[in-house]
Backbone bond lengths (Angstrom), bond angles and torsions (degrees), N, CA, C in turn:
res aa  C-N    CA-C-N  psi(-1)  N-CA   C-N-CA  omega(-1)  CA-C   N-CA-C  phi
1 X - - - 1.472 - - 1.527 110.86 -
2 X 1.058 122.81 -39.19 1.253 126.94 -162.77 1.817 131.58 34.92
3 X 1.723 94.80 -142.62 1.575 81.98 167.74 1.302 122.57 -90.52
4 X 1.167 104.63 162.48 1.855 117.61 -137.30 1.922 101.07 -160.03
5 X 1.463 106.52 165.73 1.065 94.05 167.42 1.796 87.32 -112.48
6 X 1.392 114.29 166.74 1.523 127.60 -144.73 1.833 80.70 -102.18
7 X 1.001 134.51 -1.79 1.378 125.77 162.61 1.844 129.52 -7.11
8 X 1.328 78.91 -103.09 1.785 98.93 148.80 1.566 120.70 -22.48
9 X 1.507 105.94 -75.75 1.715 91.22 -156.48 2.311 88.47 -83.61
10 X 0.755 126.45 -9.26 1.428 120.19 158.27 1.738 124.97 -49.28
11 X 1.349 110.70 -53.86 1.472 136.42 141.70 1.636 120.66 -27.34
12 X 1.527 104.12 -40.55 1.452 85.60 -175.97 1.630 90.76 -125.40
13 X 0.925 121.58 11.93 1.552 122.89 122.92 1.348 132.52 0.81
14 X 1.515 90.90 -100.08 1.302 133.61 163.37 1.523 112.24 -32.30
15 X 1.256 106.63 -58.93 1.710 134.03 179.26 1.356 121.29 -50.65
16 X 1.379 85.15 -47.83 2.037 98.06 -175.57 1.641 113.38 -102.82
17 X 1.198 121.76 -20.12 1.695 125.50 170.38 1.540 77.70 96.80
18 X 1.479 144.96 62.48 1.545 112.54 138.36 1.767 95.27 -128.72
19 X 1.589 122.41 -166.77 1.070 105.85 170.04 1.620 97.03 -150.08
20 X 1.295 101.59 164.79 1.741 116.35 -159.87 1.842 105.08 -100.08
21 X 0.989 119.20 111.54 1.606 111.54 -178.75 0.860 111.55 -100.93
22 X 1.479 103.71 156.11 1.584 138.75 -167.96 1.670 107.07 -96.60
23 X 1.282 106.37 123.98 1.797 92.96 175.15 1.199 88.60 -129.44
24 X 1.182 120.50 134.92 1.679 140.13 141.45 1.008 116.00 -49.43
25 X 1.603 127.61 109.13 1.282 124.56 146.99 1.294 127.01 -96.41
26 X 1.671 116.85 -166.62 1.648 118.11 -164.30 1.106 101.05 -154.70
27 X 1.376 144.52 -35.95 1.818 146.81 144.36 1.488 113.08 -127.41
28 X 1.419 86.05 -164.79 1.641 105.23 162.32 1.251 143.53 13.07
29 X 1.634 81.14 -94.75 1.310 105.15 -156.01 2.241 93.45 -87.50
30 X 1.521 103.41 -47.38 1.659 90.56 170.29 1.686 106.83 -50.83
31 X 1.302 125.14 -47.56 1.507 104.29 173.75 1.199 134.36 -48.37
32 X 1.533 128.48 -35.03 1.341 156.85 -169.56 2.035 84.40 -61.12
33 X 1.365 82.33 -75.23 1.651 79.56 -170.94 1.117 135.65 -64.19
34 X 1.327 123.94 7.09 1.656 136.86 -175.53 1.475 95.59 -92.15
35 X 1.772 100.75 -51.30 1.928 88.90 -161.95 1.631 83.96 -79.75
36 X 1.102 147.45 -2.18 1.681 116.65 172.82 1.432 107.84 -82.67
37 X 0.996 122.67 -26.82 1.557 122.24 172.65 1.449 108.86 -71.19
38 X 1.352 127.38 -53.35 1.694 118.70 160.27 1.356 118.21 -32.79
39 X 1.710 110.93 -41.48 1.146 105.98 -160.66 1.814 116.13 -97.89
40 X 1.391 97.61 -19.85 1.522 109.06 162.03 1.398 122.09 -73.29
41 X 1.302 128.91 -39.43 1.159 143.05 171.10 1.697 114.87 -63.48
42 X 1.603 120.41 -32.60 1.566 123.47 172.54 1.779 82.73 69.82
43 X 1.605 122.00 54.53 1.543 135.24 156.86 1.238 123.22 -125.40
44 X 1.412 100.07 139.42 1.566 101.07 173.60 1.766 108.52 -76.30
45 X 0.819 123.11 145.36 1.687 141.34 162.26 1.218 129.00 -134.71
46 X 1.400 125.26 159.60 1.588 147.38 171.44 1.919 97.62 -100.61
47 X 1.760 89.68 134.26 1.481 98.27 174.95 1.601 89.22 -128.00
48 X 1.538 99.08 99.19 1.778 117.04 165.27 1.500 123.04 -63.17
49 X 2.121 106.81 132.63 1.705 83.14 177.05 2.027 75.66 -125.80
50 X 1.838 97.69 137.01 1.454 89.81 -173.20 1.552 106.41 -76.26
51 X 1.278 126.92 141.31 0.897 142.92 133.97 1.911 117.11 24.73
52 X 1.337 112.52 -56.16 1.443 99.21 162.93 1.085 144.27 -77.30
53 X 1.332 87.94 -7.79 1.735 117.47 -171.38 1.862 99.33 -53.77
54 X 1.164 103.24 -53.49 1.656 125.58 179.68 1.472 111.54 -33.97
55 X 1.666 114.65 -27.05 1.303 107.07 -169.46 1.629 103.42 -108.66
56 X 1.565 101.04 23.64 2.072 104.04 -178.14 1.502 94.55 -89.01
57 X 1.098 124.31 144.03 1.468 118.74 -179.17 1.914 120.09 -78.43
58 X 1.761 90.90 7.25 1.751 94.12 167.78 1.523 95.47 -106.61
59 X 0.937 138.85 6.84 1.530 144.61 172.60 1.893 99.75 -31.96
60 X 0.872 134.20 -59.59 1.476 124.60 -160.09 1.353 98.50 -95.20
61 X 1.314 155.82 -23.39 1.102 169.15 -172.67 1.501 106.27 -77.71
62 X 1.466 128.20 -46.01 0.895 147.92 178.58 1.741 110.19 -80.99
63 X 0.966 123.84 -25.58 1.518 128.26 -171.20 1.288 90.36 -91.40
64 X 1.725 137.64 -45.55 1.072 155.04 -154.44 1.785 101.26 -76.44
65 X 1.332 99.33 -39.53 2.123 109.62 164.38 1.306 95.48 -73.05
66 X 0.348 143.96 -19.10 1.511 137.38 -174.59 1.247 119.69 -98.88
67 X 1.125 134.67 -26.34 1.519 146.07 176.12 1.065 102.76 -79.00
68 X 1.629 118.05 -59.94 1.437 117.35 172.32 1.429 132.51 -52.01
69 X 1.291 114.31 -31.01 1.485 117.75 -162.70 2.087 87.65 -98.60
70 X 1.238 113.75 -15.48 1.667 90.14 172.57 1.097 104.12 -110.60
71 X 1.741 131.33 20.45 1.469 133.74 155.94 1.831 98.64 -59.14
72 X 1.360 122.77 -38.23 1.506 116.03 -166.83 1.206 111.76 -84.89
73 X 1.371 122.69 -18.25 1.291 129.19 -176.51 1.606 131.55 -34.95
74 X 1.296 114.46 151.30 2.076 76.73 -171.70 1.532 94.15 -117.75
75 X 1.118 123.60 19.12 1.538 133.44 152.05 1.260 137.97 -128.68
76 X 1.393 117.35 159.55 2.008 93.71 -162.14 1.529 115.82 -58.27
77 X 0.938 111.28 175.77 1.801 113.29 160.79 1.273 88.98 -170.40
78 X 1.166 114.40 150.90 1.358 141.33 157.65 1.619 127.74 -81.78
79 X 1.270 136.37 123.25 1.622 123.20 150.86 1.603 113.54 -92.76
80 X 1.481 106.01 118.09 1.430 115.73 -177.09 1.451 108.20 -133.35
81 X 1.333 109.26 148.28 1.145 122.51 -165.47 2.493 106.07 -103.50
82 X 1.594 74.62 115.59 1.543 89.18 -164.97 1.842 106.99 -71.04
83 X 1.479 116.30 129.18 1.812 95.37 -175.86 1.122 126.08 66.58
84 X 1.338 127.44 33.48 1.665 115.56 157.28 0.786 97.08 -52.96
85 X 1.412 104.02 128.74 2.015 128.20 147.49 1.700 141.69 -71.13
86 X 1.552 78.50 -1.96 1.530 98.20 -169.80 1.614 122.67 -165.75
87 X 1.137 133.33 116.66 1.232 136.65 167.12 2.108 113.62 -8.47
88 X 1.264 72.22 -69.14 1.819 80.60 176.86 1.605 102.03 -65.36
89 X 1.271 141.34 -44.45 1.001 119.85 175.86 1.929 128.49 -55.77
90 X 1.265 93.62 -24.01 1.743 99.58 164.07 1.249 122.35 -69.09
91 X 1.475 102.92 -41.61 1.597 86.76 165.64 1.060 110.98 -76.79
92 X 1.400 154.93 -32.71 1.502 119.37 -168.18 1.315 108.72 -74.43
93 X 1.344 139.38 -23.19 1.414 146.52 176.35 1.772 108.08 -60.92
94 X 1.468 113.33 -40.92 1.888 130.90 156.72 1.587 96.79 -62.86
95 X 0.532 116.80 -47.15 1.934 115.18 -175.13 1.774 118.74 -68.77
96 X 1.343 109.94 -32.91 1.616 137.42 153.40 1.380 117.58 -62.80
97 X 1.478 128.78 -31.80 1.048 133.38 141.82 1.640 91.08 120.85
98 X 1.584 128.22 22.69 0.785 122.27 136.20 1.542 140.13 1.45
99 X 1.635 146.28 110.49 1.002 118.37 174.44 1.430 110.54 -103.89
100 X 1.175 132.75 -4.05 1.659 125.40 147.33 1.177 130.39 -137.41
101 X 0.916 128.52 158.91 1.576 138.26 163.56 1.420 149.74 -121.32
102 X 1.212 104.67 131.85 1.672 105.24 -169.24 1.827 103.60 -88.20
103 X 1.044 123.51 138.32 1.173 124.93 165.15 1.911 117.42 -117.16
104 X 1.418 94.78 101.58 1.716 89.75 176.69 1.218 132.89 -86.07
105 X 1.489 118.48 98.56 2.178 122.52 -169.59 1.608 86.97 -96.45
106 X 1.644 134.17 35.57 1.327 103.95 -163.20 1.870 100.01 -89.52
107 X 1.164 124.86 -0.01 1.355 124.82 176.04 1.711 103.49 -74.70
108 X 1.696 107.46 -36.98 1.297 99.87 -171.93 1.541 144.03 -71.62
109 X 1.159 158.61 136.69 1.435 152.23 165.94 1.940 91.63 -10.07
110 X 1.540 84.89 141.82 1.419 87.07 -178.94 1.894 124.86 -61.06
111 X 1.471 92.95 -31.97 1.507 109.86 174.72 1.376 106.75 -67.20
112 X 1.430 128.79 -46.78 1.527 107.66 167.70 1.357 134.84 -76.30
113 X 1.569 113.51 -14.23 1.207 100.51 170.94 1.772 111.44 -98.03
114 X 1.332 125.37 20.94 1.191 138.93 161.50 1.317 100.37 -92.97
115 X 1.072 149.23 -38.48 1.867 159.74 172.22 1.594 100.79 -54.50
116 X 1.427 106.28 -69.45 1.581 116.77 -171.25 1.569 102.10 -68.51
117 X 1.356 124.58 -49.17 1.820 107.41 -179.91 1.624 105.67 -68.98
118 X 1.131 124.18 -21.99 1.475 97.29 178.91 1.431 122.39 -82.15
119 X 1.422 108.12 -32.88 2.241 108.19 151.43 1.155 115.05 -24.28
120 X 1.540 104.42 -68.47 1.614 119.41 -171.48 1.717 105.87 -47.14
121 X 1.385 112.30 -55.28 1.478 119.98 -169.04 1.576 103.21 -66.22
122 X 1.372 120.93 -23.89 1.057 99.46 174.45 1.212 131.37 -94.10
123 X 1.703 122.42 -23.09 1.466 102.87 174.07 1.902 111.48 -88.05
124 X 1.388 107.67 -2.40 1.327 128.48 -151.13 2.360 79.78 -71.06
125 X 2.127 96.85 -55.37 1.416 105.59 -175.41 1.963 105.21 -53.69
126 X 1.315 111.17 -55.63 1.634 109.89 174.84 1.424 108.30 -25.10
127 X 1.215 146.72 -60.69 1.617 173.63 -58.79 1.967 104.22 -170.44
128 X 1.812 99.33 -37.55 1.644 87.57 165.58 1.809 78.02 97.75
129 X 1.373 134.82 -17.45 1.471 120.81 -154.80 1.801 95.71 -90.21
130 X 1.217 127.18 170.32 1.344 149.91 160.90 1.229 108.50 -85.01
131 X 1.711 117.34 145.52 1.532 101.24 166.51 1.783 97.36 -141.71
132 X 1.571 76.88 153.37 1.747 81.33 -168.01 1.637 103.31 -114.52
133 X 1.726 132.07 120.20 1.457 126.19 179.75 1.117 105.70 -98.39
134 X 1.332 118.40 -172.26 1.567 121.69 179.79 1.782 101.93 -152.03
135 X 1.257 88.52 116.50 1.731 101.61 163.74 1.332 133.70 -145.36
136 X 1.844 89.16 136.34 1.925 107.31 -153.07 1.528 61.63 123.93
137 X 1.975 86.80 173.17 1.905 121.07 173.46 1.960 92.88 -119.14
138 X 1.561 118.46 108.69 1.162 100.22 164.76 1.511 123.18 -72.85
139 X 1.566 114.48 -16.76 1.316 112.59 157.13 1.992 101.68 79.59
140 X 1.456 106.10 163.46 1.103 119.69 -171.20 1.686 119.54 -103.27
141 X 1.319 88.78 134.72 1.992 88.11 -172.25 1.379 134.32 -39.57
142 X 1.719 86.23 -40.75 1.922 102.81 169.12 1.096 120.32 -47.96
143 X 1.216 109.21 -42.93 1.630 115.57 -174.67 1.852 109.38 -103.92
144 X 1.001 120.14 34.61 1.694 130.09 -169.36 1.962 91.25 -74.53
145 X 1.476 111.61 -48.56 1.966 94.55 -171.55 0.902 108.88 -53.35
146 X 1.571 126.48 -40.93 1.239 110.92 -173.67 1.255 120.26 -120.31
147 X 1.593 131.96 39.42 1.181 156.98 160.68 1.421 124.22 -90.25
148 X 1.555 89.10 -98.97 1.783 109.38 -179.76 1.550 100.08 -67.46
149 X 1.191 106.29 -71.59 1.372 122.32 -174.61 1.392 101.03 -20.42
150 X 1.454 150.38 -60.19 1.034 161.41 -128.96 1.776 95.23 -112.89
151 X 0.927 111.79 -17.36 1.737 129.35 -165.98 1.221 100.35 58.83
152 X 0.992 117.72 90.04 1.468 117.96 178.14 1.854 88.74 -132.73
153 X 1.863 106.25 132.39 1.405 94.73 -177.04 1.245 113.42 92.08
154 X 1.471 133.90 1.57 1.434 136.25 -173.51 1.385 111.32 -91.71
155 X 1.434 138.17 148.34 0.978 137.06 -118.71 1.655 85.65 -101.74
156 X 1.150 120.36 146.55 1.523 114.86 -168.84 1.779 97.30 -112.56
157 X 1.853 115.52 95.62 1.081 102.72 -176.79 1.577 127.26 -72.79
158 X 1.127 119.95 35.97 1.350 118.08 -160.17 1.879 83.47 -113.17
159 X 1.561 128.89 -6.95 0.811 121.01 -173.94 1.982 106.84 -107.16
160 X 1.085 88.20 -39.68 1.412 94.83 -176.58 1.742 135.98 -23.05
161 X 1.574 94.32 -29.78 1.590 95.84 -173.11 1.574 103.29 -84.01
162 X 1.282 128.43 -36.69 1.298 161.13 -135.42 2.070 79.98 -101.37
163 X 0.866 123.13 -76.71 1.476 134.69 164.04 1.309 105.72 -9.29
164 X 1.287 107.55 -90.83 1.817 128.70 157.21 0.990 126.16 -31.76
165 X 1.594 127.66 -57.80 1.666 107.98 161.64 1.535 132.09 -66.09
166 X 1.133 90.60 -38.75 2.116 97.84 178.37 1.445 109.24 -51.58
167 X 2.034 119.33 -32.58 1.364 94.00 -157.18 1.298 101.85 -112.28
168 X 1.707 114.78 -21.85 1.486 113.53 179.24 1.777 116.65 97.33
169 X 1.894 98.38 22.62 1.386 86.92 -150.77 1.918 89.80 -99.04
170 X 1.343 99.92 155.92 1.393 111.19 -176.01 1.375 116.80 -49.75
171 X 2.197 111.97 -67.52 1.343 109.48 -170.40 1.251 91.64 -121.58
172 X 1.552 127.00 -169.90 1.685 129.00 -155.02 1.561 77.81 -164.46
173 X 1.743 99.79 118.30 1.991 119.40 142.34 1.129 87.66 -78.13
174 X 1.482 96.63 139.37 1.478 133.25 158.16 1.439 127.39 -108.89
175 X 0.877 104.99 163.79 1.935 104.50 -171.64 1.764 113.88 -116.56
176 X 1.146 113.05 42.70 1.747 108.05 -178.26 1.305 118.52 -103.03
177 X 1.438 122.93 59.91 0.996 137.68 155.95 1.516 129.70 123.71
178 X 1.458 112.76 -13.54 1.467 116.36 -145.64 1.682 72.13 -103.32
179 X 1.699 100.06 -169.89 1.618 105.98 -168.13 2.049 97.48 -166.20
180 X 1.368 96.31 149.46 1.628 100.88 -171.98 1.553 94.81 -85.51
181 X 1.922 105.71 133.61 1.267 121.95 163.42 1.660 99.22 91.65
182 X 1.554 105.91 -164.91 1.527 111.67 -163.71 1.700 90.23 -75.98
183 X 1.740 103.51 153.34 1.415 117.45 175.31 2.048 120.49 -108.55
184 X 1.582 95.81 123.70 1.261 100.29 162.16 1.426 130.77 -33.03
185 X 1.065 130.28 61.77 1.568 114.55 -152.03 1.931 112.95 100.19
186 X 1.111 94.35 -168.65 1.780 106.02 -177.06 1.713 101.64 -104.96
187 X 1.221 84.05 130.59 1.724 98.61 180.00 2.036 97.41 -68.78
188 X 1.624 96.68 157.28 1.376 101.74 -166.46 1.516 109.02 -148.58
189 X 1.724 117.17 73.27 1.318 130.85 -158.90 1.414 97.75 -63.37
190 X 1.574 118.89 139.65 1.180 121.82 152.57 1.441 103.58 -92.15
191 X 1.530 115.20 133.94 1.655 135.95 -160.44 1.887 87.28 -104.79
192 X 1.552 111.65 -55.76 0.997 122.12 -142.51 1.991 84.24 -80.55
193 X 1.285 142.93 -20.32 1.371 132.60 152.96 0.852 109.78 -55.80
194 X 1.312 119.92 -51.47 1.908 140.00 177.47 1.250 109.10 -25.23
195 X 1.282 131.50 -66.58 1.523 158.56 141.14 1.686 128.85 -14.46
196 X 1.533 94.81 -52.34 1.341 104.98 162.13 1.225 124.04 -50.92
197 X 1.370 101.20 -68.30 1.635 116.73 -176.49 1.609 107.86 -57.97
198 X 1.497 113.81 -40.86 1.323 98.11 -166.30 1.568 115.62 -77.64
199 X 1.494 112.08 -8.86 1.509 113.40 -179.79 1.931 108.26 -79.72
200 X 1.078 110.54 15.39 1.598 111.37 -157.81 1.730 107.43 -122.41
201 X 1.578 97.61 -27.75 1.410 102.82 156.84 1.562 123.06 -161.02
202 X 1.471 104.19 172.04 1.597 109.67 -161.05 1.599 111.31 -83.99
203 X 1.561 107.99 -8.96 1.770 92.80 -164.46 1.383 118.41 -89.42
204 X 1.149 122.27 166.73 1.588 117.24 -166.00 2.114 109.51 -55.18
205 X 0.860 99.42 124.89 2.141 94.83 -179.81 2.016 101.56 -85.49
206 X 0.970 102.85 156.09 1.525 104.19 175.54 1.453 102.01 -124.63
207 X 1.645 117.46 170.63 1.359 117.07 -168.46 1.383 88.76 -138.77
208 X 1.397 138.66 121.41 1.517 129.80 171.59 1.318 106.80 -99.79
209 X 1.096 126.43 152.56 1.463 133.30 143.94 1.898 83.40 109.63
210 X 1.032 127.10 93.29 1.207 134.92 -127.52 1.774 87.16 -137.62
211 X 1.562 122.03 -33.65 0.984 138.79 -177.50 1.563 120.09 -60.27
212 X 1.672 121.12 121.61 1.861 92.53 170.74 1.742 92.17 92.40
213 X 1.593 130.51 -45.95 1.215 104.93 -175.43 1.845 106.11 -76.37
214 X 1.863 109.63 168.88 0.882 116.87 -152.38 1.876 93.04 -93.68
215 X 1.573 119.09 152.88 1.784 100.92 141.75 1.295 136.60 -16.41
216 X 1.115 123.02 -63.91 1.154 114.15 -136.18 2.444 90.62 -99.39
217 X 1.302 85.80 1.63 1.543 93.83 -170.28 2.228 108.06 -107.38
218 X 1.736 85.31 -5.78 1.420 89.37 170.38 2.158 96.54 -103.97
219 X 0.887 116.70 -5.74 1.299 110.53 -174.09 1.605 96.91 -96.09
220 X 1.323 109.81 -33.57 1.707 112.88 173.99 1.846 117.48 -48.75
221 X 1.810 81.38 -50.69 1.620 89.53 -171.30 1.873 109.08 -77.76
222 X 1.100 106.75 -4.98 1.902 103.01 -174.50 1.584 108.67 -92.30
223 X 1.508 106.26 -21.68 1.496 121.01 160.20 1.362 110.01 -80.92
224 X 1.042 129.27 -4.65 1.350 103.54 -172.35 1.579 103.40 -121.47
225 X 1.307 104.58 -3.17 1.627 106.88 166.61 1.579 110.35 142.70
226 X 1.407 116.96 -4.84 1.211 113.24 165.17 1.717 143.31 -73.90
227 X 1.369 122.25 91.88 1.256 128.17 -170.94 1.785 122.95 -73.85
228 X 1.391 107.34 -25.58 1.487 100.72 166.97 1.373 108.10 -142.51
229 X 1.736 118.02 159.11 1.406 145.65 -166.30 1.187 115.12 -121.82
230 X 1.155 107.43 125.83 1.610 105.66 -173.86 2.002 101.75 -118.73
231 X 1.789 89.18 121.97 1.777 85.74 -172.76 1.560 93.43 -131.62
232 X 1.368 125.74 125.52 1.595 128.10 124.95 1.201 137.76 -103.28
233 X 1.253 109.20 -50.47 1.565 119.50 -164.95 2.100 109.65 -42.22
234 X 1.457 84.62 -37.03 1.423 94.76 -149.16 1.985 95.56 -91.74
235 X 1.323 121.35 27.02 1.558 150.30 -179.68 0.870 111.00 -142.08
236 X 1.491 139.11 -24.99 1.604 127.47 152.47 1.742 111.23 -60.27
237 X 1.707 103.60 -52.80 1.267 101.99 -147.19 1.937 88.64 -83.05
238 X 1.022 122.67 -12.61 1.805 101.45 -178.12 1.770 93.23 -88.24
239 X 1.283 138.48 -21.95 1.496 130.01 151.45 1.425 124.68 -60.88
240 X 1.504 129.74 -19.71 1.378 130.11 163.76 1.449 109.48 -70.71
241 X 1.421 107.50 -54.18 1.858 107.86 -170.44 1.377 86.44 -69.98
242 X 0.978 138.22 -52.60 1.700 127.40 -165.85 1.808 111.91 -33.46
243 X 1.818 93.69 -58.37 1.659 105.23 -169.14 1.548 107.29 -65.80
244 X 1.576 80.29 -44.34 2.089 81.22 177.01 1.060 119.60 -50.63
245 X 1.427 139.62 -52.63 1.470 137.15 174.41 1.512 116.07 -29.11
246 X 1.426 108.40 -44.15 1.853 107.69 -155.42 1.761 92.56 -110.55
247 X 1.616 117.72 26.22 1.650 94.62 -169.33 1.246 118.68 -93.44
248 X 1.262 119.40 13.81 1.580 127.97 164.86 1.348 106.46 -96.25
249 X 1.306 123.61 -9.63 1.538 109.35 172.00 1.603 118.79 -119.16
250 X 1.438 132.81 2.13 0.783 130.35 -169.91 1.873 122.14 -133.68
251 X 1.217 119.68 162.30 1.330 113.96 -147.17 1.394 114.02 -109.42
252 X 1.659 158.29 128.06 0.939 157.83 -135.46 1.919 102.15 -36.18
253 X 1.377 97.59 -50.62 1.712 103.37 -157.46 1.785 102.09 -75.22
254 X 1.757 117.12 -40.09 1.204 90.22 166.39 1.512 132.73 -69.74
255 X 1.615 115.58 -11.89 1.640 96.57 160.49 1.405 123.23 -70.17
256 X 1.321 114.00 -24.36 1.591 102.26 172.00 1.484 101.25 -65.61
257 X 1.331 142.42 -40.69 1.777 126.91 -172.07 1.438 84.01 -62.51
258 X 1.512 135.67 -68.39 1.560 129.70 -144.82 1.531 107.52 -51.42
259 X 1.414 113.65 -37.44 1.536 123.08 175.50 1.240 121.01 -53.65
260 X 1.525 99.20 -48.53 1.541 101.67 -171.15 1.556 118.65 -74.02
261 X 1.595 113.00 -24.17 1.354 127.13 171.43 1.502 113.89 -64.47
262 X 1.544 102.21 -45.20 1.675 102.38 -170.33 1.222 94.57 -64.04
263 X 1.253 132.96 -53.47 1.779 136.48 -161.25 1.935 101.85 -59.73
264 X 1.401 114.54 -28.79 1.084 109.60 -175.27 1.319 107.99 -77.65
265 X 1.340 138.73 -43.82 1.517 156.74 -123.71 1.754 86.81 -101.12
266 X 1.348 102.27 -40.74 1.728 99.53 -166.63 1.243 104.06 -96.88
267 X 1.291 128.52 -26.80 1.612 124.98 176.37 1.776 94.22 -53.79
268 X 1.650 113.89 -45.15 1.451 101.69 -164.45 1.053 103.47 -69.05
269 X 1.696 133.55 -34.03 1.200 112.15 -162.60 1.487 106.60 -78.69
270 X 1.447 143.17 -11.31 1.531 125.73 141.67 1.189 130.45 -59.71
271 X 1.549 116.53 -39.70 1.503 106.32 161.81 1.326 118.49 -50.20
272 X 1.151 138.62 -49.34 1.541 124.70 172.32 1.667 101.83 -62.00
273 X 1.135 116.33 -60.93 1.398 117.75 -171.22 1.975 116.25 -28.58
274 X 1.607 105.74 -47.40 1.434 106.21 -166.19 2.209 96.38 -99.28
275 X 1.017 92.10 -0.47 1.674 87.87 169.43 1.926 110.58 85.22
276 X 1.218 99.67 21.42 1.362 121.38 179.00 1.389 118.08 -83.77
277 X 1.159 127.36 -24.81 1.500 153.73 152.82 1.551 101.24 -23.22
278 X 1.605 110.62 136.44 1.280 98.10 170.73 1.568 133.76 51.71
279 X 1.237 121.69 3.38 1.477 137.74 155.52 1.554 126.73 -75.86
280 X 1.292 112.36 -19.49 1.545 116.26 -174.76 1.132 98.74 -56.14
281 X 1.304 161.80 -90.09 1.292 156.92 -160.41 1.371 147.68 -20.27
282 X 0.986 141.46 126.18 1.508 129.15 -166.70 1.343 107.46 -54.46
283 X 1.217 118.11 148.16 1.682 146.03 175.49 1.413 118.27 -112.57
C-alpha cells in the first residue's frame, strides 16, 4: 500500500467504529518509530508535519524522508500537513508532495473560513490530496479553565451540515472539549455534542488534542462518531523522560535508538488503544 492519501482507510473508519491516528513528528528518529509501529501493528496511520515546521529551512528535505521511507511501508500511511494557516501554505505542503491537508479557518467568521476551505479543497481535490477543516476553536490546554473547560469554542452543530456542503471538505476537527498539548485540569469531552454532529453527517470527524484524554473517553468518542486522533505532545514527552533517565550513561547515537523505540512502543500502544490495529489491509 504504501504512501497513500489516508482517504480510504479513514472511510472505513467511520464504517467499522475504530479510528486511525495522526502523530506529529519532528525528525528521524520520531519518524523511524511511527512507521515501525504502523508496521508492527499491520495499521494504517497519518505521519503529521505541523504547520510551522514548513518555515525550518530543512522543511522539504525532511518531508522528502518521509515520503520515501513510507513509500516501503507495507500499509497505507499518509504524510499530512497538521494546521495550515493559510491557503498558500497548503500548497507548498501539496508541492512537498504531501498527500493531505488540513486547512485551519477555525479563528475565522464562519463565511470565511467556509470561502478559504473550499479553495483549499479545490485545488488540494485536482492534486488526488484529502483535506481536513476544523470547526469550533479546539483551543490550547494552557488555557483549557478558561477555554474549553467553560466550552467556549465548541463546535456549533447547527452549522456543521451547511460547513460540509459549501466547502466539499473530506474530514471535519471538531471542538468538544479536548485541547492541544498538556491540560489545565482534566479534559471533559462532550460525547452527547459528539453525537449530534455525527448524526448530521457522513464524513470521517477528527478529535485533536488527543493528549491528557482518558481510555475509556477515547473509546467513548470512536463510538460515537470519531474516526481520527490526533496525538503528539504525549510522544515527545514519554521520549524525553525515556532519554532523560539513561543520560549519564549513554552516548549521542544510543539516544537516537532510545527515541526511536520510545516513539515506537507508544504509537503502538494507541494503535491498539483506538482499534486501528490490524486494519492496514485491504477490505
Amino acid at each position: 500500500m504504501a504512501l497513500t492519501s489516508i482517504g480510504p482507510a479513514l472511510r472505513r473508519a467511520r464504517k467499522e467504529s475504530f479510528a486511525v491516528p495522526l502523530f506529529d513528528t519532528a525528525d528521524m528518529q520520531s519518524t523511524e518509530g511511527m512507521l515501525r509501529a504502523f508496521s508492527e501493528k499491520e495499521a494504517p496511520g497519518i505521519i503529521g508535519l505541523y504547520a510551522g515546521m514548513l518555515d525550518h529551512p530543512n522543511a522539504r528535505a525532511l518531508a522528502a524522508y518521509i515520503r520515501i521511507r513510507a513509500e516501503e511501508a507495507p500499509f497505507p500511511v499518509s504524510l499530512m500537513l497538521d494546521h495550515g494557516g493559510s491557503p498558500d501554505q497548503c500548497r507548498t505542503a501539496l508541492d512537498y508532495g504531501f498527500t493531505d491537508v488540513m486547512y485551519d479557518g477555525s479563528r475565522l467568521s464562519l463565511e470565511e473560513n467556509i470561502a478559504r476551505t473550499r479553495a483549499v479543497v479545490e485545488f488540494a481535490h485536482e492534486r488526488g490530496a484529502c483535506v481536513e477543516a476544523e470547526l469550533g476553536q479546539v483551543g490550547s490546554g494552557s488555557d483549557y479553565q478558561s477555554f474549553g473547560a467553560r466550552r467556549k469554542g465548541f463546535t456549533d452543530p447547527d452549522t456543521v451540515e451547511r460547513f460540509v456542503a459549501e466547502t466539499g471538505v473530506d474530514f471535519l476537527a471538531i471542538a468538544v472539549g479536548t485541547a492541544h498539548g498538556l491540560y489545565d485540569g482534566d479534559p471533559q469531552v462532550d460525547i452527547e455534542l459528539l453525537r449530534n454532529i455525527a448524526s448530521r453527517v457522513d464524513i470521517p470527524l477528527a478529535l485533536h488534542g488527543g493528549t491528557g484524554c482518558a481510555e475509556e473517553q477515547f473509546r467513548a468518542a470512536i463510538a460515537s462518531g470519531i474516526s481520527k486522533v490526533n496525538v503528539a505532545t504525549d510522544l515527545f514527552m514519554a521520549a524525553g523522560e525515556r532519554m532523560a533517565g539513561v543520560a549519564a550513561q549513554k552516548s549521542y547515537f544510543e539516544f537516537s535508538r532510545l527515541a526511536a523505540d520510545s516513539f515506537c512502543e507508544r504509537s503502538g500502544y494507541y494503535l491498539d488503544l483506538l482499534g486501528a490495529t490490524g486494519k492496514g489491509g485491504p477490505r
